[in-house]
C-alpha positions in Angstrom: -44.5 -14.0 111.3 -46.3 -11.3 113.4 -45.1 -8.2 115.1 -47.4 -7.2 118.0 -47.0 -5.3 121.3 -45.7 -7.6 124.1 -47.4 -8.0 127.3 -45.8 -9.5 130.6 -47.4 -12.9 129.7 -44.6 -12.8 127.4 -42.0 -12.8 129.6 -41.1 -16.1 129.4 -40.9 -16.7 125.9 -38.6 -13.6 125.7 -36.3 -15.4 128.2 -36.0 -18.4 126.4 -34.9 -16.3 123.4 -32.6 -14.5 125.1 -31.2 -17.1 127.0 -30.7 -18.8 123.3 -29.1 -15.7 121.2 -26.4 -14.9 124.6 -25.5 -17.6 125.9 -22.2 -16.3 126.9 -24.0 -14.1 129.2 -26.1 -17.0 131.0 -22.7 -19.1 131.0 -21.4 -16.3 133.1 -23.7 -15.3 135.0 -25.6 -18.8 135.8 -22.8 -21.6 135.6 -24.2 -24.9 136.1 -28.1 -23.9 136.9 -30.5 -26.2 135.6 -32.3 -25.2 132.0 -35.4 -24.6 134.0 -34.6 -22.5 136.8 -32.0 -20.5 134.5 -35.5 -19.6 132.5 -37.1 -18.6 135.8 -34.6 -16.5 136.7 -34.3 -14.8 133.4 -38.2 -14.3 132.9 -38.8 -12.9 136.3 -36.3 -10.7 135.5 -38.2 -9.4 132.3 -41.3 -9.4 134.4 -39.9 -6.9 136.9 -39.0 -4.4 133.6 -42.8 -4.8 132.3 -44.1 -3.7 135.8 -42.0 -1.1 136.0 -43.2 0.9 132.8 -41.1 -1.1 129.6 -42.8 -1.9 126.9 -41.7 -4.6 124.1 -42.7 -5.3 120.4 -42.3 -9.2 119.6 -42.3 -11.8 116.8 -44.5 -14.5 116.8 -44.4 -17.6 114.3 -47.6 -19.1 113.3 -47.5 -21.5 116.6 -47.3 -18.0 118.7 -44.0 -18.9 119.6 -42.0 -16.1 120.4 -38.9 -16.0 117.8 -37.6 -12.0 118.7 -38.2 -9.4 121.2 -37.2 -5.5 121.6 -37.9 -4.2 125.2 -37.5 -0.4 125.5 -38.6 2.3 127.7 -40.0 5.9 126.1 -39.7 9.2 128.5 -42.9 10.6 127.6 -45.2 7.7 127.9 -46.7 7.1 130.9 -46.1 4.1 133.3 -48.8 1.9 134.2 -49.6 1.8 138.3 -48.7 -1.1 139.7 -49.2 -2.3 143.3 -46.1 -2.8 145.6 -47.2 -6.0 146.6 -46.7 -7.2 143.2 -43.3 -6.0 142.5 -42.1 -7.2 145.8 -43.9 -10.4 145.2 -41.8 -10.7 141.9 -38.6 -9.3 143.0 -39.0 -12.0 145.6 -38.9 -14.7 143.0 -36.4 -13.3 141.1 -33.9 -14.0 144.1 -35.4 -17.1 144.9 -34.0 -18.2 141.6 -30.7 -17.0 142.2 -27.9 -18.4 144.3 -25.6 -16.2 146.6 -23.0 -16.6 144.3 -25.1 -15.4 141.2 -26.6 -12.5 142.9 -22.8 -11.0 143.6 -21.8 -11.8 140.4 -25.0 -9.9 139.0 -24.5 -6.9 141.3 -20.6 -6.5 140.9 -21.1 -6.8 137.0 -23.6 -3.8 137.6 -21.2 -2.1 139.7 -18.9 -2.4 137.3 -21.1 -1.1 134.6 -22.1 1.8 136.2 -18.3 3.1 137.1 -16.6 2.6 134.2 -18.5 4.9 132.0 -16.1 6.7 130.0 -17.7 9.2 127.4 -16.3 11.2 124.3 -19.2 13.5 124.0 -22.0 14.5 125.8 -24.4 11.9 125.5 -28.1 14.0 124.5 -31.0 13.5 127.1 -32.8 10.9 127.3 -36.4 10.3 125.9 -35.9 6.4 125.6 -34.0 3.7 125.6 -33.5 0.2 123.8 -33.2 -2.3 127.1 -32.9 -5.5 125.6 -33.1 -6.5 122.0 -32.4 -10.0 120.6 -33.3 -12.5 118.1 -34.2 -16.4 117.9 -31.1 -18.2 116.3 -33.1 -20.1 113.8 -34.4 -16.5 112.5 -31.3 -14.4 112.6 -30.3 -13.3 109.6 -33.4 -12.6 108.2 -34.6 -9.1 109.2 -36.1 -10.1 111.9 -34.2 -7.5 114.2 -33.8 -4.9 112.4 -38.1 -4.7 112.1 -38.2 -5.3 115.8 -36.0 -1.7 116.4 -37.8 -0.2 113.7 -40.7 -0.3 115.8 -39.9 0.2 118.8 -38.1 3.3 117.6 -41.5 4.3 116.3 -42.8 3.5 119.4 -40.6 5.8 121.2 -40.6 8.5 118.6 -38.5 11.1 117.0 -36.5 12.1 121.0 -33.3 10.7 121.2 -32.8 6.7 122.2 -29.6 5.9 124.0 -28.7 1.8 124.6 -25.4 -0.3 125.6 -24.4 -3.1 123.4 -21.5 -5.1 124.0 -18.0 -4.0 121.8 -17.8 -7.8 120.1 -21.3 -8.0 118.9 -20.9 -6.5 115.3 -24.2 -7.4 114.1 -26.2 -5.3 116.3 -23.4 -2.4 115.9 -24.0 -2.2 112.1 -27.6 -2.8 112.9 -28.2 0.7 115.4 -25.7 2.2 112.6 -27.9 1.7 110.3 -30.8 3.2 112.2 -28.9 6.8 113.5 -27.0 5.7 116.2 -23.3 6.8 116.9 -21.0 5.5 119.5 -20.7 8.1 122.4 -17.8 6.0 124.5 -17.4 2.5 126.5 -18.5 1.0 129.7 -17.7 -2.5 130.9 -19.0 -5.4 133.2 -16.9 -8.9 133.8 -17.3 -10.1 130.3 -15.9 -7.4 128.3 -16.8 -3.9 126.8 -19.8 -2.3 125.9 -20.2 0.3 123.7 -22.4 3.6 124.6 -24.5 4.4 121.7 -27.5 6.9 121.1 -29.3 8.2 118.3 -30.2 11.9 118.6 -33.6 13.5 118.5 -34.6 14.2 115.0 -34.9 17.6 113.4 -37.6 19.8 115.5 -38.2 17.1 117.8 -38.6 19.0 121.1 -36.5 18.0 124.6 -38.0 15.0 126.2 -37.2 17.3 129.6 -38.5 20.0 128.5 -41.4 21.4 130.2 
């Protein structure tokens, strides 16, 4: 098994994994779509994060399959420049894939996200963020994750991380527990809770807003 950097040639492999460790989510989201254009949807979906400045670290078995991913975003990093023809060319895509009914259902769950925030402290600035995170169900269980977050935590270095995972998923709560993070408060979309979780900057680590 290999860790590397992922690329956005890897976007489709990380959709197929993530389609396979959530499929509540696709069942949700994407009732009824065929396998194929599901996966479309999905990966041009992770190809619009790559272009706009996320990075990944991924596991590879000895066929190159992909069998986990971590996609994150770091503060301080800088964002590759990409042409507008080429997001608009992929966003384009992405809502081909989609039916009317989908897109709604995609944009009221965000709506919903975004205004039912409720926080119990002050969550700390933030210098990155875990976006997506998820593991191949024939490798779960084995570590697999937890070495994925470990570098991409490294990756972002020592500023504090903030990420949303959802209230019923205990593995990956013990897992960011296990790695610094605390619960800050809830959100929620049309599946259920969420839970707002960060890890703080480390000791001396300066403000990723600072000057």
């Amino acid at each position: 098994m290999r860790i590397i950097p992922g690329q956005i040639r890897d976007a489709r492999g990380i959709a197929q994994v993530y389609l396979e460790a959530f499929p509540d989510s696709a069942a949700f989201y994407f009732p009824n779509k065929p396998p194929e254009r599901l996966v479309q949807a999905v990966k041009c979906g992770f190809e619009l994060l790559f272009l706009l400045g996320a990075q990944a670290t991924v596991a590879l078995d000895s066929d190159g399959t992909v069998t986990g991913y971590c996609v994150f975003s770091a503060a301080a990093q800088s964002r590759p420049r990409q042409s507008w023809r080429k997001l608009v060319a992929t966003g384009l895509r992405a809502l081909g894939n989609l039916s009317a009914p989908e897109l709604a259902k995609l944009v009221y769950g965000r709506i919903l996200f975004r205004t039912h925030f409720r926080l119990k402290d002050k969550l700390p600035p933030e210098g990155g963020r875990i976006i997506s995170i998820a593991v191949s169900t024939r490798y779960q269980g084995r570590g697999l994750g937890r070495k994925l977050l470990t570098q991409a935590l490294s990756e972002i270095g020592p500023v504090p991380v903030l990420l949303e995972v959802r209230a019923n998923n205990a593995s990956a709560r013990a897992l960011y527990r296990s790695c610094g993070f605390r619960s800050y408060g809830t959100t929620r979309d049309g599946l259920g809770m969420w839970l707002v979780m960060a890890r703080p900057a480390a000791d001396g680590a300066k403000d990723p807003v600072s000057p």
